[in-house]
mmCIF file as Biopython writes it, N, C-alpha, C and O atoms, coordinates in Angstrom:
data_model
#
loop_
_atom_site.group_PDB
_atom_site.id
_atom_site.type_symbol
_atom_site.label_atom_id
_atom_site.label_alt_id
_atom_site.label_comp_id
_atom_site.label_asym_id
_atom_site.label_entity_id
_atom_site.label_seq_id
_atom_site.pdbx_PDB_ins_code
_atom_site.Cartn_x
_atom_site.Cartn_y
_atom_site.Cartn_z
_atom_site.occupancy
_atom_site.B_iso_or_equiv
_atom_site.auth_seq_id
_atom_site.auth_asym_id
_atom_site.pdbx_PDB_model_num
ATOM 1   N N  . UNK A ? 1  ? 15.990 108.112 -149.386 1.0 0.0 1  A 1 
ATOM 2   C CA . UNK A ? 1  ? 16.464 107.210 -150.425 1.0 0.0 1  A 1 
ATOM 3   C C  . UNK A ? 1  ? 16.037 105.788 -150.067 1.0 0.0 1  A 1 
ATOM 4   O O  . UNK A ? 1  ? 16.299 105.325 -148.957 1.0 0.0 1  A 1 
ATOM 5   N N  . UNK A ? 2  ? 15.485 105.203 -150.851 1.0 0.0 2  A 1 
ATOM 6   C CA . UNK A ? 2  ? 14.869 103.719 -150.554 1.0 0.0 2  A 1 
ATOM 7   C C  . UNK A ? 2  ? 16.015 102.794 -151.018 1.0 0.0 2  A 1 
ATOM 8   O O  . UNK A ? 2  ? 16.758 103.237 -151.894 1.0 0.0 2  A 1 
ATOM 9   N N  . UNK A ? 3  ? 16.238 101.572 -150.532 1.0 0.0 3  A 1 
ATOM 10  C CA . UNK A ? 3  ? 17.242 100.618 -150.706 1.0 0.0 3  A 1 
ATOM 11  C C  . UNK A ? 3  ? 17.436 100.407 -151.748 1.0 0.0 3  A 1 
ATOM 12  O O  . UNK A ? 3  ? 18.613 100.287 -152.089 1.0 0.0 3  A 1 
ATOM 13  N N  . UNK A ? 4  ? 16.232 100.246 -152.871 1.0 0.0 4  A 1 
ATOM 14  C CA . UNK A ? 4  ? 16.393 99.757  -154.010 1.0 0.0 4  A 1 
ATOM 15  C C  . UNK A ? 4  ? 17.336 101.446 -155.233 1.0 0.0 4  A 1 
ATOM 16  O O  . UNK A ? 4  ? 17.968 101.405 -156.288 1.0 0.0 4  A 1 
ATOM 17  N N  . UNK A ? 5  ? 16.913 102.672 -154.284 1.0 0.0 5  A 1 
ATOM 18  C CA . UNK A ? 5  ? 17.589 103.434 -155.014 1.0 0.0 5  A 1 
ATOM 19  C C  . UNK A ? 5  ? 19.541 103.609 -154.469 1.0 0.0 5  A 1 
ATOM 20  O O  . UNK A ? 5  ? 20.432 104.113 -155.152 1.0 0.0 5  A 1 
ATOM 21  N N  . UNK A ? 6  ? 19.640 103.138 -153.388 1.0 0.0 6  A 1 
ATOM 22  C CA . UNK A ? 6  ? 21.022 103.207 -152.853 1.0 0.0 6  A 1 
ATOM 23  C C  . UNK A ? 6  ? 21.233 102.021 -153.666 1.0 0.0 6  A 1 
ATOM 24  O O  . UNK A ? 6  ? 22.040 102.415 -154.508 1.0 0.0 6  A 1 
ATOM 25  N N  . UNK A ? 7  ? 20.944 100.620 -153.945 1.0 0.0 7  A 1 
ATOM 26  C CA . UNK A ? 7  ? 21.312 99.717  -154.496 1.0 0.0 7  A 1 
ATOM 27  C C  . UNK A ? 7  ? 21.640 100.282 -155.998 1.0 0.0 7  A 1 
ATOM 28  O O  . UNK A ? 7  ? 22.536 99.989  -156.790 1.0 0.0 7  A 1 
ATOM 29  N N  . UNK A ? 8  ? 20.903 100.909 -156.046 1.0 0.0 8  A 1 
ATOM 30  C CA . UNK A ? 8  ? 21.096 101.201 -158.195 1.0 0.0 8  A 1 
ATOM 31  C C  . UNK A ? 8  ? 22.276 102.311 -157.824 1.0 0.0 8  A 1 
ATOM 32  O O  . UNK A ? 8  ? 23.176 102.011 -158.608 1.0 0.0 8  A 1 
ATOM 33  N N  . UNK A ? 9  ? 22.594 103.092 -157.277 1.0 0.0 9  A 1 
ATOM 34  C CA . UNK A ? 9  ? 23.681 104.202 -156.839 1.0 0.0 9  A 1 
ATOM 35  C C  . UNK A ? 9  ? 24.621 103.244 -157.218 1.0 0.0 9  A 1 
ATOM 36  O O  . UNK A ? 9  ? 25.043 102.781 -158.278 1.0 0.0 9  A 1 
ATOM 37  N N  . UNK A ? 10 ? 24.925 103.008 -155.383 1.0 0.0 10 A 1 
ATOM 38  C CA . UNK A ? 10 ? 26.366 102.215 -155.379 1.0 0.0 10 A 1 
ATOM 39  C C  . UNK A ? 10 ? 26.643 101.142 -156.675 1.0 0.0 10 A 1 
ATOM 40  O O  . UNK A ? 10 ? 27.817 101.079 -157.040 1.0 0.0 10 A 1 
ATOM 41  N N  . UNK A ? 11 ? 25.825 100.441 -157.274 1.0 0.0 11 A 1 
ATOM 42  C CA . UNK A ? 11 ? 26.339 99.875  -158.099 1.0 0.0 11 A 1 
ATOM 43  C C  . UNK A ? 11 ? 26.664 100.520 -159.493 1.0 0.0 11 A 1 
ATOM 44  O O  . UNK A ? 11 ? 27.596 100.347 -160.279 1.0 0.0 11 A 1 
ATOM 45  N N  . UNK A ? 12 ? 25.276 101.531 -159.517 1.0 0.0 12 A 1 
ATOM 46  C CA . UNK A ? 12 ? 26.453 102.039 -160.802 1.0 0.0 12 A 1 
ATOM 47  C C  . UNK A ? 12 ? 27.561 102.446 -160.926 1.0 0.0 12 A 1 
ATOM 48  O O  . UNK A ? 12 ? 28.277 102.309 -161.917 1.0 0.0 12 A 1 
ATOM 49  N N  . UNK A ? 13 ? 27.977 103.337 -159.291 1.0 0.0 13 A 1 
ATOM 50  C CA . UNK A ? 13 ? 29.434 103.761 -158.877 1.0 0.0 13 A 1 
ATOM 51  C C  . UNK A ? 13 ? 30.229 102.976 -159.331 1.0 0.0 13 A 1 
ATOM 52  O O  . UNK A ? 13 ? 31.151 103.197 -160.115 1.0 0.0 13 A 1 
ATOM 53  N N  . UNK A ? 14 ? 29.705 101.411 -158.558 1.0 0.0 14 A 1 
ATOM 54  C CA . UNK A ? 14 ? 31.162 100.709 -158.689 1.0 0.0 14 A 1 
ATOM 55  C C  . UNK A ? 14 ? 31.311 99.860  -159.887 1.0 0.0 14 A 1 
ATOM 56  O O  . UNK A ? 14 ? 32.073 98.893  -159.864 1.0 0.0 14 A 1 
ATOM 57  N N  . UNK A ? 15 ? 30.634 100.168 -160.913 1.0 0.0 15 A 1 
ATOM 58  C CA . UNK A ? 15 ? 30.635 99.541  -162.317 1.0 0.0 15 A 1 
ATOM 59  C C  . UNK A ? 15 ? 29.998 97.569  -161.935 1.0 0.0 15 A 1 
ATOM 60  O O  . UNK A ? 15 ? 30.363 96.543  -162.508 1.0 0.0 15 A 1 
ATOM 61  N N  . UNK A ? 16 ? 29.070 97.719  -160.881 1.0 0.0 16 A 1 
ATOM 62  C CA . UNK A ? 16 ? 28.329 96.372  -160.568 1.0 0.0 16 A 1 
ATOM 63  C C  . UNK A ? 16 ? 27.110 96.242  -161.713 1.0 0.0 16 A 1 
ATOM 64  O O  . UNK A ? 16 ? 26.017 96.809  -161.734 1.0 0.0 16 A 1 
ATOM 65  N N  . UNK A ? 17 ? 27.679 95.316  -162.629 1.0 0.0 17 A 1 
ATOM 66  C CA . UNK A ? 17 ? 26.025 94.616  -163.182 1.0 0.0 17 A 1 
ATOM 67  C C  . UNK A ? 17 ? 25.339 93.710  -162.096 1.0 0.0 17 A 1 
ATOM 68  O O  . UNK A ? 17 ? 25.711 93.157  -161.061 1.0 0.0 17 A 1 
ATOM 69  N N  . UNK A ? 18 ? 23.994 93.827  -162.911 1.0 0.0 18 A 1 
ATOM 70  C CA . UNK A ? 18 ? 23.106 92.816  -162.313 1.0 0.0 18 A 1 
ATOM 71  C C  . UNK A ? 18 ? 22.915 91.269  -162.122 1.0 0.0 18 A 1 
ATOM 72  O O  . UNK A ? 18 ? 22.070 90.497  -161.669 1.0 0.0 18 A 1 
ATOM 73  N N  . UNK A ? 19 ? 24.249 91.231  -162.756 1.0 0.0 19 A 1 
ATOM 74  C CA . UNK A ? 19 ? 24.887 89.746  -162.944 1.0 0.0 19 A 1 
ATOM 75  C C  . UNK A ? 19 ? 25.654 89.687  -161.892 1.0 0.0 19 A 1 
ATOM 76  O O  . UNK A ? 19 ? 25.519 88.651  -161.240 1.0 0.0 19 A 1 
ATOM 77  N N  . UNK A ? 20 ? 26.509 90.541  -161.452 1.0 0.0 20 A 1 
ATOM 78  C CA . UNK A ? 20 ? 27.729 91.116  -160.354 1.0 0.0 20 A 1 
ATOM 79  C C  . UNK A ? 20 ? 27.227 90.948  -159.112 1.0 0.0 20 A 1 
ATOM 80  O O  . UNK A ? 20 ? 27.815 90.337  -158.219 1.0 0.0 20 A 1 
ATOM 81  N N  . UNK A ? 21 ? 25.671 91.702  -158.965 1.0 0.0 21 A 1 
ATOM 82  C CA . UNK A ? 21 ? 25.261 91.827  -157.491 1.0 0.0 21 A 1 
ATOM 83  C C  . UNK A ? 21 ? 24.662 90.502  -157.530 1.0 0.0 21 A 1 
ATOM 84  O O  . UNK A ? 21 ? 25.023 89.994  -156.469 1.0 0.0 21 A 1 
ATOM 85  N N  . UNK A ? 22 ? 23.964 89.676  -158.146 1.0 0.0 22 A 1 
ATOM 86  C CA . UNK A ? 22 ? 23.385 88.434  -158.319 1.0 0.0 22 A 1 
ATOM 87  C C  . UNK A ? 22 ? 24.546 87.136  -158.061 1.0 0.0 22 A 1 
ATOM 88  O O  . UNK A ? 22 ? 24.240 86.099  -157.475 1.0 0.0 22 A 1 
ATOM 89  N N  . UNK A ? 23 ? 25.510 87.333  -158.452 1.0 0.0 23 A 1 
ATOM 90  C CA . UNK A ? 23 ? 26.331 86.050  -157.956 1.0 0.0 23 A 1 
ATOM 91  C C  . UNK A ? 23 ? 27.125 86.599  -156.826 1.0 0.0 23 A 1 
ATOM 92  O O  . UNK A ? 23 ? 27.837 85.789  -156.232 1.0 0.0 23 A 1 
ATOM 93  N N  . UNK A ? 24 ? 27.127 87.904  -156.405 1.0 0.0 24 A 1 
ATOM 94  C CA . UNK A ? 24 ? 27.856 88.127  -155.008 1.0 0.0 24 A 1 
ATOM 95  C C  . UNK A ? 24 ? 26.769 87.262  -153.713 1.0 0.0 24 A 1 
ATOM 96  O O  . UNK A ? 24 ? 27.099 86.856  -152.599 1.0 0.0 24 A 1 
ATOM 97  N N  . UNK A ? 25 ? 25.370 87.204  -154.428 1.0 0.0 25 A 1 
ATOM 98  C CA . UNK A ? 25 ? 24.201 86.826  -152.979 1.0 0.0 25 A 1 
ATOM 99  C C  . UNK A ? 25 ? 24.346 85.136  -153.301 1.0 0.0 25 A 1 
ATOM 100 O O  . UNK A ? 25 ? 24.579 84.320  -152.409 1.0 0.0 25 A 1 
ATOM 101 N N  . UNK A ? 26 ? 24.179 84.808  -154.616 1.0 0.0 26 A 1 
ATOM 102 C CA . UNK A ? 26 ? 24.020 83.646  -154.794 1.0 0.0 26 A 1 
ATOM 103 C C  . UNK A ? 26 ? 22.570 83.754  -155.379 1.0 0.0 26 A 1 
ATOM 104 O O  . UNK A ? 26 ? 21.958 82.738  -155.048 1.0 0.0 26 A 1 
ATOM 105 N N  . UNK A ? 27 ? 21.941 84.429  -155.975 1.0 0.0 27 A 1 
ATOM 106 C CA . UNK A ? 27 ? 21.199 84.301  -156.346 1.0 0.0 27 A 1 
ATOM 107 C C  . UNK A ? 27 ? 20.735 84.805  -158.224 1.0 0.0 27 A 1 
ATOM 108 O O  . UNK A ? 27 ? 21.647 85.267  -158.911 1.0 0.0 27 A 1 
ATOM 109 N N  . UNK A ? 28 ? 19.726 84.694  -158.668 1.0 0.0 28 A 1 
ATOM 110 C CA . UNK A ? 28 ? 19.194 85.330  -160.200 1.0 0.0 28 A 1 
ATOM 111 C C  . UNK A ? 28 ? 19.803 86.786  -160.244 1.0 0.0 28 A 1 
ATOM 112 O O  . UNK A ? 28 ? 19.969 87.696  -159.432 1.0 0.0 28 A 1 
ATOM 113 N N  . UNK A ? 29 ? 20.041 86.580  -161.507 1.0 0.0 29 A 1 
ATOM 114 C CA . UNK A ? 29 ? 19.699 87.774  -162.424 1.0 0.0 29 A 1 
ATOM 115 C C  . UNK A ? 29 ? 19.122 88.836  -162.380 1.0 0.0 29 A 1 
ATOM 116 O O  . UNK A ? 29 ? 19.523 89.996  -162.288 1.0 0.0 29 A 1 
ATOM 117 N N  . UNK A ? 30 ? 17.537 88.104  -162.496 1.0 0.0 30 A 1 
ATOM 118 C CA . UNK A ? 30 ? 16.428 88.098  -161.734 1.0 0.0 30 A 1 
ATOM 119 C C  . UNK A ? 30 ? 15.793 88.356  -161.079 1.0 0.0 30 A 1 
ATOM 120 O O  . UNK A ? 30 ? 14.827 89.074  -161.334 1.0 0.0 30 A 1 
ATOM 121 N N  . UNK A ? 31 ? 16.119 87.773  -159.683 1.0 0.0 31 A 1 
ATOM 122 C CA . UNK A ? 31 ? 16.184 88.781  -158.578 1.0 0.0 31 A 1 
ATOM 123 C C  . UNK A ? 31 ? 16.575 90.168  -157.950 1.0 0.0 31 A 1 
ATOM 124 O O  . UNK A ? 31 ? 16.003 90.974  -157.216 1.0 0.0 31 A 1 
ATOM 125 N N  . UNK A ? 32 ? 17.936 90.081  -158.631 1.0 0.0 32 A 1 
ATOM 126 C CA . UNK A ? 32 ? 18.492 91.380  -158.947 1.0 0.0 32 A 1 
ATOM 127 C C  . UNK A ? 32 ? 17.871 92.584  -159.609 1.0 0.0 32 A 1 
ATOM 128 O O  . UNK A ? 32 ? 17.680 93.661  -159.045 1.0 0.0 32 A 1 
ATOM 129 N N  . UNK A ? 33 ? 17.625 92.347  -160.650 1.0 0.0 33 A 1 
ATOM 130 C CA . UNK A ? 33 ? 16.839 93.078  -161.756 1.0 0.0 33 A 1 
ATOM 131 C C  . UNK A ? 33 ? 15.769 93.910  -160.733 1.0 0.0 33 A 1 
ATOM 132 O O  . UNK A ? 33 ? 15.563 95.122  -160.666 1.0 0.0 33 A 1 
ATOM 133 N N  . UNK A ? 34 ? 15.072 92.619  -159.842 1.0 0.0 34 A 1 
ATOM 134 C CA . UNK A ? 34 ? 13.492 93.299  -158.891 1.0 0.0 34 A 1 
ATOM 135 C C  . UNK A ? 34 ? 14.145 93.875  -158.198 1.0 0.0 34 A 1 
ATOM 136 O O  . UNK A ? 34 ? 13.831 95.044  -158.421 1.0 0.0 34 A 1 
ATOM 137 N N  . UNK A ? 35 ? 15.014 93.868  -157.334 1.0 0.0 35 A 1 
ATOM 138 C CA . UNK A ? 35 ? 16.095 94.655  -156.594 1.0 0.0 35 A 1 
ATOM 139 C C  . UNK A ? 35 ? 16.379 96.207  -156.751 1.0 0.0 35 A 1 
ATOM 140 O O  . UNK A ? 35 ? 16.205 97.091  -155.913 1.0 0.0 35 A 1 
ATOM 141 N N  . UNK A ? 36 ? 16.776 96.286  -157.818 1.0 0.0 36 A 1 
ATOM 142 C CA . UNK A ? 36 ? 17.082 96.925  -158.445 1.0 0.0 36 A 1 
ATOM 143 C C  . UNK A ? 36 ? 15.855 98.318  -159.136 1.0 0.0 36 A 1 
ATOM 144 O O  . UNK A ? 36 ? 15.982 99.498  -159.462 1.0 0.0 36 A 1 
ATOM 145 N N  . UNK A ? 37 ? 14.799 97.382  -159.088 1.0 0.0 37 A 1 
ATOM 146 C CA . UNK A ? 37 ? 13.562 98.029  -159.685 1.0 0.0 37 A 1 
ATOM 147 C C  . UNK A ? 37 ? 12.523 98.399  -158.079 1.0 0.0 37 A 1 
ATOM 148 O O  . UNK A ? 37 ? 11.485 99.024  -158.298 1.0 0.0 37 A 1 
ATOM 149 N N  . UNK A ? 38 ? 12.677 98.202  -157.296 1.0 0.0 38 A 1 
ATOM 150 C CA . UNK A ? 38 ? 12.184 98.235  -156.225 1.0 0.0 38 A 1 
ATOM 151 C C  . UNK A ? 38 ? 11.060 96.967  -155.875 1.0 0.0 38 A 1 
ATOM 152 O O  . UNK A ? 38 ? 10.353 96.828  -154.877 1.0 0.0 38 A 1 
ATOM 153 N N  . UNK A ? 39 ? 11.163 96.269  -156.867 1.0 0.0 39 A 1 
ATOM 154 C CA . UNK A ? 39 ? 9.732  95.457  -157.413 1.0 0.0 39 A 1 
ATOM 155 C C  . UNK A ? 39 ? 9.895  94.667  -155.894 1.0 0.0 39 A 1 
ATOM 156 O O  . UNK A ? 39 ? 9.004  94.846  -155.064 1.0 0.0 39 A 1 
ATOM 157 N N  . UNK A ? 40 ? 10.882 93.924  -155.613 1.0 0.0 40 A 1 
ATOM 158 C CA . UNK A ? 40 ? 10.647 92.951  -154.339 1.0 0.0 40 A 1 
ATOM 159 C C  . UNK A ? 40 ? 11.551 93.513  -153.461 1.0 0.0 40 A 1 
ATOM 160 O O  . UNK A ? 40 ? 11.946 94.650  -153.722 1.0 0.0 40 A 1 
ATOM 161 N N  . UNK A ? 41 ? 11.955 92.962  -152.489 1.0 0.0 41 A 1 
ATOM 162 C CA . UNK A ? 41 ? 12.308 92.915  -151.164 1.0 0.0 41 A 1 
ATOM 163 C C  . UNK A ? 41 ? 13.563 91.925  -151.233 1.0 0.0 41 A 1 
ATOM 164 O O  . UNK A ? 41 ? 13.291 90.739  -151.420 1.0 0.0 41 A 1 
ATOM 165 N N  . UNK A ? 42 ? 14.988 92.305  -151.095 1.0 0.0 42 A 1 
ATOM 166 C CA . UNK A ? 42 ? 15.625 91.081  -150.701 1.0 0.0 42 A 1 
ATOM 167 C C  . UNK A ? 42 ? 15.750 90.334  -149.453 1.0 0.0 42 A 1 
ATOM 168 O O  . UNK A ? 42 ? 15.004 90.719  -148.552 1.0 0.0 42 A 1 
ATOM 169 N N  . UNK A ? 43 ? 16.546 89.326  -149.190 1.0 0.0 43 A 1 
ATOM 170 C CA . UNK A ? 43 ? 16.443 88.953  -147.937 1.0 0.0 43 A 1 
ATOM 171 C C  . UNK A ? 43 ? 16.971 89.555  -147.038 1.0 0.0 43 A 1 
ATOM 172 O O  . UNK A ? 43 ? 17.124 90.678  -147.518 1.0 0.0 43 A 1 
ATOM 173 N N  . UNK A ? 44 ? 17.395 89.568  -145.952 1.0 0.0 44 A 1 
ATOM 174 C CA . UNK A ? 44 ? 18.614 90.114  -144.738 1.0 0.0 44 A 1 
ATOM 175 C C  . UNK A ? 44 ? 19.071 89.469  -144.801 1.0 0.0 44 A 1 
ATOM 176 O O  . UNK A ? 44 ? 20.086 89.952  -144.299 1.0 0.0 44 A 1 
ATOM 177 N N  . UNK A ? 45 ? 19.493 87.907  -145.181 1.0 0.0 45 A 1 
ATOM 178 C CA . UNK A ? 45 ? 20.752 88.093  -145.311 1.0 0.0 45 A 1 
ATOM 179 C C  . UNK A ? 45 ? 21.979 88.393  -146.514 1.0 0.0 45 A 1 
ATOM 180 O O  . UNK A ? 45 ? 23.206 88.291  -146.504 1.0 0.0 45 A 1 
ATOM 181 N N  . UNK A ? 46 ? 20.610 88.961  -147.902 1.0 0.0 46 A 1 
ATOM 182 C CA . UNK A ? 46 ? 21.437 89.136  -148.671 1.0 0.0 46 A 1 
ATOM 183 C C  . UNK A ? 46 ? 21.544 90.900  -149.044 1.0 0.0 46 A 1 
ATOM 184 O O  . UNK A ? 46 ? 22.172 91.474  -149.934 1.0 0.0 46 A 1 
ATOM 185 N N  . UNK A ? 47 ? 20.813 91.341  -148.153 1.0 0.0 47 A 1 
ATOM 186 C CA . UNK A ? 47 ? 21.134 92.966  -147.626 1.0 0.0 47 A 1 
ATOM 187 C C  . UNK A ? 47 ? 22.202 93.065  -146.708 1.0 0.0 47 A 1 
ATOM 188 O O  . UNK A ? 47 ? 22.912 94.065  -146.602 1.0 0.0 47 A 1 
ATOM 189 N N  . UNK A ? 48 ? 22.295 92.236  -146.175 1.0 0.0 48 A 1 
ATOM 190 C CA . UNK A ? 48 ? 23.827 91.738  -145.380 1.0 0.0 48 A 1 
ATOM 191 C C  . UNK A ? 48 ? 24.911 92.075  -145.747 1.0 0.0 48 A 1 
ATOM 192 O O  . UNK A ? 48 ? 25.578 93.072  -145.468 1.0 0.0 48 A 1 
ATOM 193 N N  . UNK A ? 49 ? 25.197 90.818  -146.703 1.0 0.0 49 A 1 
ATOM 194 C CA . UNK A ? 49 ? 25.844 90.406  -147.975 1.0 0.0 49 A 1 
ATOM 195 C C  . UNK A ? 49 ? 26.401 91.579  -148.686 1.0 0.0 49 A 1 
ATOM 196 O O  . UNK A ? 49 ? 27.578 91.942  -148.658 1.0 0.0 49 A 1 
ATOM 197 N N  . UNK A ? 50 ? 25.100 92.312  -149.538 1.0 0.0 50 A 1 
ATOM 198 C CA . UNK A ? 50 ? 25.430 93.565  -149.929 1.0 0.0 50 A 1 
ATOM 199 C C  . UNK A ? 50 ? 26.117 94.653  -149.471 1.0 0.0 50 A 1 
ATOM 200 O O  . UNK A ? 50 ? 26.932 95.369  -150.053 1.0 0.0 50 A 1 
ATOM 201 N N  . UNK A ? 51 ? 25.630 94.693  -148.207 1.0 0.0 51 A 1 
ATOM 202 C CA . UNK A ? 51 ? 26.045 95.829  -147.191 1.0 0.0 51 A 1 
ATOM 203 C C  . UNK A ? 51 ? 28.214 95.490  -146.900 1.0 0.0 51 A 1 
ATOM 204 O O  . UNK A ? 51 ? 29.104 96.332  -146.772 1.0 0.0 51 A 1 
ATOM 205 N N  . UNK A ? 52 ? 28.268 94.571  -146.901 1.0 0.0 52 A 1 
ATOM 206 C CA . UNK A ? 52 ? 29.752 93.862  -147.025 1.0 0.0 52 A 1 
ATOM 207 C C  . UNK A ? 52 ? 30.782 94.759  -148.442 1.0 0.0 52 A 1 
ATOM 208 O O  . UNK A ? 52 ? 31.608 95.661  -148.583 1.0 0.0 52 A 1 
ATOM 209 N N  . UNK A ? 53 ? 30.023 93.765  -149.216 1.0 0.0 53 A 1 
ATOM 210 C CA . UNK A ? 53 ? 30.634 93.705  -150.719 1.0 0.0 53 A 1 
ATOM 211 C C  . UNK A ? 53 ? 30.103 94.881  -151.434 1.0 0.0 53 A 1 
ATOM 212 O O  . UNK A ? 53 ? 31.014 95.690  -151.259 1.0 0.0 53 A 1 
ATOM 213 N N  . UNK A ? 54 ? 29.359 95.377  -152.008 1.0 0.0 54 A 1 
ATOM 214 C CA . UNK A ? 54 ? 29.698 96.203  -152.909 1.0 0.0 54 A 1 
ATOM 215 C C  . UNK A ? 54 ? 29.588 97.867  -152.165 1.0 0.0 54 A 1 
ATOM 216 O O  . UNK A ? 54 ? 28.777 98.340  -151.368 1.0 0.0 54 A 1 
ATOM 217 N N  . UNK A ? 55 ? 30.841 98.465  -152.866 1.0 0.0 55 A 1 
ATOM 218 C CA . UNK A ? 55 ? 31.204 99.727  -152.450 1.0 0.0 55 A 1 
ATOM 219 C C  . UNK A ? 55 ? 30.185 100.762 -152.377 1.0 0.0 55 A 1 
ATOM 220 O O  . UNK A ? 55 ? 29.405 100.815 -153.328 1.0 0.0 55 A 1 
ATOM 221 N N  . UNK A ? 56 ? 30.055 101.542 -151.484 1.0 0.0 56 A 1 
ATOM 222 C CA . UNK A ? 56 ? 28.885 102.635 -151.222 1.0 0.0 56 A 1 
ATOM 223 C C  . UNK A ? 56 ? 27.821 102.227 -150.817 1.0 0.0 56 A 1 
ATOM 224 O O  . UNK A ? 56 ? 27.031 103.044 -150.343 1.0 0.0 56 A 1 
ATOM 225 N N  . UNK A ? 57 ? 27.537 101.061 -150.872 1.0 0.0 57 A 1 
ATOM 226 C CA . UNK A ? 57 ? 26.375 100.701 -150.682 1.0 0.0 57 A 1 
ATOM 227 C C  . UNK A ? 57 ? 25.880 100.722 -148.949 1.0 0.0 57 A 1 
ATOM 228 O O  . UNK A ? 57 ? 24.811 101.322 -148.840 1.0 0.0 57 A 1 
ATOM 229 N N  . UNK A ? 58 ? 26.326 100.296 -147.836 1.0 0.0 58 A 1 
ATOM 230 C CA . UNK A ? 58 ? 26.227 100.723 -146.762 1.0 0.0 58 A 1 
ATOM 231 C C  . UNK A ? 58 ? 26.261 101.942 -146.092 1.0 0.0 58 A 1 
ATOM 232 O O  . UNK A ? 58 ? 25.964 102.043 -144.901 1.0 0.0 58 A 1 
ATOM 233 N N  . UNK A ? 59 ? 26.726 103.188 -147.033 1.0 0.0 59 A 1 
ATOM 234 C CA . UNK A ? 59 ? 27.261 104.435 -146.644 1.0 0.0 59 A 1 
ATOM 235 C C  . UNK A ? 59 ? 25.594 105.069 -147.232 1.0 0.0 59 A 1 
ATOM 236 O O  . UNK A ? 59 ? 25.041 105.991 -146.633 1.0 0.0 59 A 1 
ATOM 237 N N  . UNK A ? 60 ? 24.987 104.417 -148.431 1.0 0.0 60 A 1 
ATOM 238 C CA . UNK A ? 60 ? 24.233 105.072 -148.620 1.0 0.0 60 A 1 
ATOM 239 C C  . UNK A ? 60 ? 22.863 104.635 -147.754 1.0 0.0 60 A 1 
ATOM 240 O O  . UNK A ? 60 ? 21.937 105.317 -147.315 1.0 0.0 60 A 1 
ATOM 241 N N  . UNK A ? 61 ? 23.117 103.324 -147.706 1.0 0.0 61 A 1 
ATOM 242 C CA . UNK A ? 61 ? 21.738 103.043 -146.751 1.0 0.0 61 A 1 
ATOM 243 C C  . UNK A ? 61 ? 21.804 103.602 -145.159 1.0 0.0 61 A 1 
ATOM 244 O O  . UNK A ? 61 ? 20.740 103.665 -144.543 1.0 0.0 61 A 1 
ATOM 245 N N  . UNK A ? 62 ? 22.924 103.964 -144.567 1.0 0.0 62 A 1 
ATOM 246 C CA . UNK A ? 62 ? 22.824 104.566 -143.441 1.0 0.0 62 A 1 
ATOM 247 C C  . UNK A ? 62 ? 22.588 106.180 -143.546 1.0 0.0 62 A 1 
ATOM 248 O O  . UNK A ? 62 ? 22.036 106.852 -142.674 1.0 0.0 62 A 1 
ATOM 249 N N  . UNK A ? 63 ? 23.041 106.605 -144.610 1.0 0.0 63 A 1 
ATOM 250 C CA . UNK A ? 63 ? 22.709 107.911 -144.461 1.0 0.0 63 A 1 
ATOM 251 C C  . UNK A ? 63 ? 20.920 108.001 -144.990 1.0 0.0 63 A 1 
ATOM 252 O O  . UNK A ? 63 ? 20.292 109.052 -145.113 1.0 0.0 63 A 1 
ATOM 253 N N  . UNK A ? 64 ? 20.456 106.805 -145.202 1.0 0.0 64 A 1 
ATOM 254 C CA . UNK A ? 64 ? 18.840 107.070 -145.341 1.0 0.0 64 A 1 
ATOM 255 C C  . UNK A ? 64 ? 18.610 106.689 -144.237 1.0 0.0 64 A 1 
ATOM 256 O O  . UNK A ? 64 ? 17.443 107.030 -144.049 1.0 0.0 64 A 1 
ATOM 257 N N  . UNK A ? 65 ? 18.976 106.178 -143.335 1.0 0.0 65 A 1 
ATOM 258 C CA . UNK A ? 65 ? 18.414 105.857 -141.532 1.0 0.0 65 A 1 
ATOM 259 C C  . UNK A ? 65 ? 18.629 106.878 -140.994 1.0 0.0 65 A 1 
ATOM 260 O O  . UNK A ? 65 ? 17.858 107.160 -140.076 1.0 0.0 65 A 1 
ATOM 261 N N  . UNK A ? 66 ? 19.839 107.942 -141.348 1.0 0.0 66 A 1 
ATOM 262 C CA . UNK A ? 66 ? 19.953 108.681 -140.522 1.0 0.0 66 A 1 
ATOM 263 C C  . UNK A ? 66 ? 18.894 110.044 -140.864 1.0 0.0 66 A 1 
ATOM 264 O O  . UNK A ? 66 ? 18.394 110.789 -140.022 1.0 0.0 66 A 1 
ATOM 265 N N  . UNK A ? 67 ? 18.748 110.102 -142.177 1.0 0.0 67 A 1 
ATOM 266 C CA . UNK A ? 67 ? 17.648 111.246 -142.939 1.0 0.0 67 A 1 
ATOM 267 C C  . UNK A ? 67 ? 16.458 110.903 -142.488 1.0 0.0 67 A 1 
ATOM 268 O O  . UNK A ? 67 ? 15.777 111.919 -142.342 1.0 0.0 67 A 1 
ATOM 269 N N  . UNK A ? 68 ? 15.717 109.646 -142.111 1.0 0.0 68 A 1 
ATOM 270 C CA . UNK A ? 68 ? 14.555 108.895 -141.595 1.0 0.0 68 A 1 
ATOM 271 C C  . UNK A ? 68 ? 14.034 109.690 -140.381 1.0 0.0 68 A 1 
ATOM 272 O O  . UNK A ? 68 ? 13.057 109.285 -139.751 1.0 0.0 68 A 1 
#
């Protein structure tokens, strides 16, 4: 599972728009959206961030380190 697909998971779980995960980092819409689409790369520290705040989202990116 690639980040950008654990990112679209957990947030649909937790009823997160792309507005939701975008002002949790401090950042676009926008950004989110590429996030979301696999299109870019976020930062570390707002994979951080993520990994914190929205639900599932750390559970799913470790179980792709651990499938790796």
């Amino acid at each position: 599972m690639t980040i950008a697909t654990a990112l679209k998971t957990a947030s649909r779980k937790a009823g997160w728009s792309p507005t939701k995960i975008a002002a949790t980092v401090g950042k676009s819409e926008a950004s989110a959206r590429q996030w979301l689409k696999g299109a870019t790369d976020m930062s570390a520290t707002d994979y951080q961030r993520l990994r914190e705040e929205l639900p599932g989202f750390a559970e799913l990116v470790d179980r792709k380190a651990v499938a790796a």
